[in-house]
C-alpha positions in Angstrom: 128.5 119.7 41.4 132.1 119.3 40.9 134.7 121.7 42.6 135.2 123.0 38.6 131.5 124.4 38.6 129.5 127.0 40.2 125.6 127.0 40.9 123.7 129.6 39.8 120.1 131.2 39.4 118.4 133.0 36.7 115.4 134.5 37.9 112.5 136.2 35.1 109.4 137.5 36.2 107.1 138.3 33.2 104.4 139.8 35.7 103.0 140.3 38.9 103.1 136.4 40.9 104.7 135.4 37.5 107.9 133.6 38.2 110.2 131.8 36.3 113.4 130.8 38.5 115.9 128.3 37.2 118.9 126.5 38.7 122.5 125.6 37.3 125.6 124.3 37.4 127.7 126.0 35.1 131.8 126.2 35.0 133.8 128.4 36.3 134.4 131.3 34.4 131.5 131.4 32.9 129.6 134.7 31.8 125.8 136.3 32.7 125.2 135.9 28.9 126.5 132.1 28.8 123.7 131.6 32.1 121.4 133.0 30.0 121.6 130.5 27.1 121.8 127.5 29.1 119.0 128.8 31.7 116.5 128.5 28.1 114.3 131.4 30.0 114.9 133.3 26.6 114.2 130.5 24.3 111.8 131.2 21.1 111.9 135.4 22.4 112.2 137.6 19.4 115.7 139.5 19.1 114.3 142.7 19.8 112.5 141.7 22.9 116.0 140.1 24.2 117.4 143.5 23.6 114.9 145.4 25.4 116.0 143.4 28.6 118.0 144.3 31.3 120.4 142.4 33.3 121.1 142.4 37.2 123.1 140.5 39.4 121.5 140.9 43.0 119.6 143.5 42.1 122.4 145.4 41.0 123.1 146.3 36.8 125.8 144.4 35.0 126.6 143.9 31.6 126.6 140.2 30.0 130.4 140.1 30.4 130.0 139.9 33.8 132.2 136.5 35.1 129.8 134.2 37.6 130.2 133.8 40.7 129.5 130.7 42.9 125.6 131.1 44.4 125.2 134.5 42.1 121.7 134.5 41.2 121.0 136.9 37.4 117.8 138.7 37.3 116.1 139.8 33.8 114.5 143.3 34.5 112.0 144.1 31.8 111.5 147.6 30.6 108.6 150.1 32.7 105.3 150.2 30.7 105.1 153.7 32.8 106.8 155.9 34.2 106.6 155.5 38.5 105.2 159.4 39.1 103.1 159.2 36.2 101.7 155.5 37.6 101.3 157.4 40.9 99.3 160.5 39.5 97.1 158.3 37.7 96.5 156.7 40.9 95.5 159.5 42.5 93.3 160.4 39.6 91.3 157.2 40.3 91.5 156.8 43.9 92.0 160.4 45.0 92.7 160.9 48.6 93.8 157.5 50.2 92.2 156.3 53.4 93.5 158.0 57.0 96.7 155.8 57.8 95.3 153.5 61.5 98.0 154.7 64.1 100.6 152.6 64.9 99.8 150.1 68.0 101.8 150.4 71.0 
């Protein structure tokens, strides 16, 4: 890596224990969107699907724009198949009361 270049992730996970993580060395300057195309985790993906993504850097939002730092790592959020209270009424629907909670040890 050459002192005009900065290393960077781009991390997809398409499901649970599903990871796809890959590494580069990109130049400085370069954009979330330009990591994107040269990480090839989007290769083949229809243009609708690509829309439906969202992007993160760190776990926080950012648009495509977004200039790269050194040792930034972009994650690829996909969209919720359910909304979290509905996932958790469900739950409970299914499981109904959990288990009593063991005590903590001391």
């Amino acid at each position: 890596m050459g002192p005009a270049e900065i290393h960077v992730e781009v991390v997809y996970a398409a499901g649970p224990h599903q990871v796809d993580l890959r590494q580069l060395n990109l130049p400085k300057g370069a954009t979330a969107a330009d990591a994107l195309r040269a990480s090839g985790v989007l290769a083949g993906w229809p243009a609708e699907q690509v829309d439906a993504l969202r992007l993160g850097c760190w776990g926080r939002a950012c648009d495509p724009g977004l200039v790269l730092r050194d040792r930034d790592r972009i994650e690829l959020y996909r969209p919720l198949l359910v909304d979290p209270k509905e996932a958790r009424r469900l739950r409970y629907r299914r499981d109904g009361i959990r288990k009593k909670v063991k005590p903590p040890r001391r």
